[in-house]
C-alpha positions as CSV (number, residue, x, y, z in Angstrom):
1,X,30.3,-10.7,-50.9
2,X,30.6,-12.6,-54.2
3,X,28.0,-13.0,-57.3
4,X,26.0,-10.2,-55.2
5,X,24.7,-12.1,-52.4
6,X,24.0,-10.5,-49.2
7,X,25.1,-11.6,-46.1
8,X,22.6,-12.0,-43.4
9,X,22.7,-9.4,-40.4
10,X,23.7,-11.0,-37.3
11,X,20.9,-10.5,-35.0
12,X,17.7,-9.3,-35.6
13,X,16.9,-5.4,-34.3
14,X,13.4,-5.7,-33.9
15,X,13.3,-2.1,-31.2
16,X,14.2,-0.6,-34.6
17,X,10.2,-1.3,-35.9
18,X,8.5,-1.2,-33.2
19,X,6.7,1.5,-31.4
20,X,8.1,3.1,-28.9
21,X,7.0,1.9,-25.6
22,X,4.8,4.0,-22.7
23,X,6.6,4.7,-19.8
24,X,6.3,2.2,-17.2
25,X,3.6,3.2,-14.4
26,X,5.7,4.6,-11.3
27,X,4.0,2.9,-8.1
28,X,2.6,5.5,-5.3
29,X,4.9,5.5,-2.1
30,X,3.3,5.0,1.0
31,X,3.0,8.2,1.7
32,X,1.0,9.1,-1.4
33,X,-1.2,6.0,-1.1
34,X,-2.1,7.3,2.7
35,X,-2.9,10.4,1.4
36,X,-5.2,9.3,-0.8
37,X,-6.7,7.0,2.0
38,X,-7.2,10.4,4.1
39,X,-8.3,12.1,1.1
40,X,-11.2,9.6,0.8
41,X,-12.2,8.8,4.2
42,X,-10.9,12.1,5.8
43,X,-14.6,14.0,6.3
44,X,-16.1,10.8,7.4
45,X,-18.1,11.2,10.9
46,X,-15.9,10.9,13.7
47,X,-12.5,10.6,11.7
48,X,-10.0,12.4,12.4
49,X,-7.4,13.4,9.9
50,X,-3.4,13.0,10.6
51,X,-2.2,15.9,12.4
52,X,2.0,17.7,12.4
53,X,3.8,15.9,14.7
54,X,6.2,13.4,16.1
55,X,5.6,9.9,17.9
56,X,3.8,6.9,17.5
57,X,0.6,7.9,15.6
58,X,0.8,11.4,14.9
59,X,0.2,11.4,11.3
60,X,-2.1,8.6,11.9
61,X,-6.0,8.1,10.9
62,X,-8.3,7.6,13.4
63,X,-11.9,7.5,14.1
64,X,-13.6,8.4,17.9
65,X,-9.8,9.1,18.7
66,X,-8.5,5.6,17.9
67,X,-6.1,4.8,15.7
68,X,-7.2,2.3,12.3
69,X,-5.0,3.9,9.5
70,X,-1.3,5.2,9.4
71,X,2.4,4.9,7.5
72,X,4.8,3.4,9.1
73,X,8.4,2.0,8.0
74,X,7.1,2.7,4.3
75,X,4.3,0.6,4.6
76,X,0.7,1.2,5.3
77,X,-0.7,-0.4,8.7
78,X,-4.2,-1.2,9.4
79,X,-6.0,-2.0,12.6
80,X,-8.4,-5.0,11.6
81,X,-9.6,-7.6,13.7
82,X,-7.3,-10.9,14.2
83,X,-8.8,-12.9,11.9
84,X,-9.1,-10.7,9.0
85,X,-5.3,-10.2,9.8
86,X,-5.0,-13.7,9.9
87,X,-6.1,-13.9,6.6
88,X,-4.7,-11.3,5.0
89,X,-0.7,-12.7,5.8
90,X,-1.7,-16.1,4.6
91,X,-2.4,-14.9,1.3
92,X,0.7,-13.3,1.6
93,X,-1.4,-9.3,1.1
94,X,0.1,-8.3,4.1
95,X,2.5,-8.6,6.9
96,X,2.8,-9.1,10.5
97,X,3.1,-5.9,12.2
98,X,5.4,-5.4,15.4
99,X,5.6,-1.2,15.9
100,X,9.5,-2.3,16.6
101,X,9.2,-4.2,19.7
102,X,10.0,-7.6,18.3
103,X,6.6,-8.9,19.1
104,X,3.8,-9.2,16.4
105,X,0.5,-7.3,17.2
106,X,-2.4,-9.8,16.6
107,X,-4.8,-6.8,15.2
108,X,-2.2,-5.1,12.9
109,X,-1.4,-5.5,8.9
110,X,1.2,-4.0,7.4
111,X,1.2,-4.0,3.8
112,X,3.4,-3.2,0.8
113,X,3.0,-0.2,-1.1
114,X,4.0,-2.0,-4.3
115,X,0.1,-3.5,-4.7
116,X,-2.6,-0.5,-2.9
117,X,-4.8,-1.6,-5.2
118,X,-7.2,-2.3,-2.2
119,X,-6.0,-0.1,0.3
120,X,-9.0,2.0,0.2
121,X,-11.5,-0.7,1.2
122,X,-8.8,-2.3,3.1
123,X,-8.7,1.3,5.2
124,X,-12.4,1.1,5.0
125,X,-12.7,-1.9,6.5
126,X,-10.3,-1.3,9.4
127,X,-12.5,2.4,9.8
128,X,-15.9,0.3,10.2
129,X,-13.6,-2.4,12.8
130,X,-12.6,0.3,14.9
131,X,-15.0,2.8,14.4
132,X,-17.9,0.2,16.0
133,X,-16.1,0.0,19.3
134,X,-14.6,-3.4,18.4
135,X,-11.1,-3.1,18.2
């Protein structure tokens, strides 16, 4: 450059000042949000925790032998009553569930595991549903 003048770097590199960033969170599979979900309500009366097995429901929650809890497709499903499940897929927290027969079930919820933020008092609620002798 002439007369001493400096030229102007061509972008700014701003990741070379700043602090280095924390890892981003890693979101709990299904799996691990279910086991939490059993961890918690596991020892409650009546509940029975998922036992070793294959078939629809054997690694499933359930309370006076009724299923309200389990993982299925990735996702955790939730016996709640039809309304409540109503409500729950039009605020877009949860999806229809159809245990692969094409056909949704009116008292199912599947949902995500990118938000279990409320899966435990989701899981609690369907535990109370079921557990009274309503669904």
């Amino acid at each position: 450059m002439p007369n001493g003048t400096k030229r102007a770097s061509r972008r700014p590199q701003p990741w070379r000042n700043e602090a280095p960033r924390p890892p981003t969170p890693k979101t709990r599979s299904a799996e691990e949000g279910f086991a939490a979900i059993v961890k918690a309500l596991g020892d409650r009366p009546g509940v029975t925790k998922p036992a070793s097995g294959r078939g629809f429901g054997s690694s499933a929650l359930r309370v006076h032998g009724r299923i309200f809890a389990m993982v299925s497709r990735g996702r955790l499903v939730l016996k709640m009553p039809a309304q409540r499940v109503a409500q729950l897929i039009g605020s877009r927290a949860g999806d229809s569930y159809d245990a692969g027969k094409g056909r949704p079930m009116k008292e199912w919820v599947s949902l995500g595991a990118a938000k279990q933020d409320d899966w435990l008092v989701l899981a609690a609620e369907a535990l109370k549903f079921v557990g009274s002798g309503s669904g």
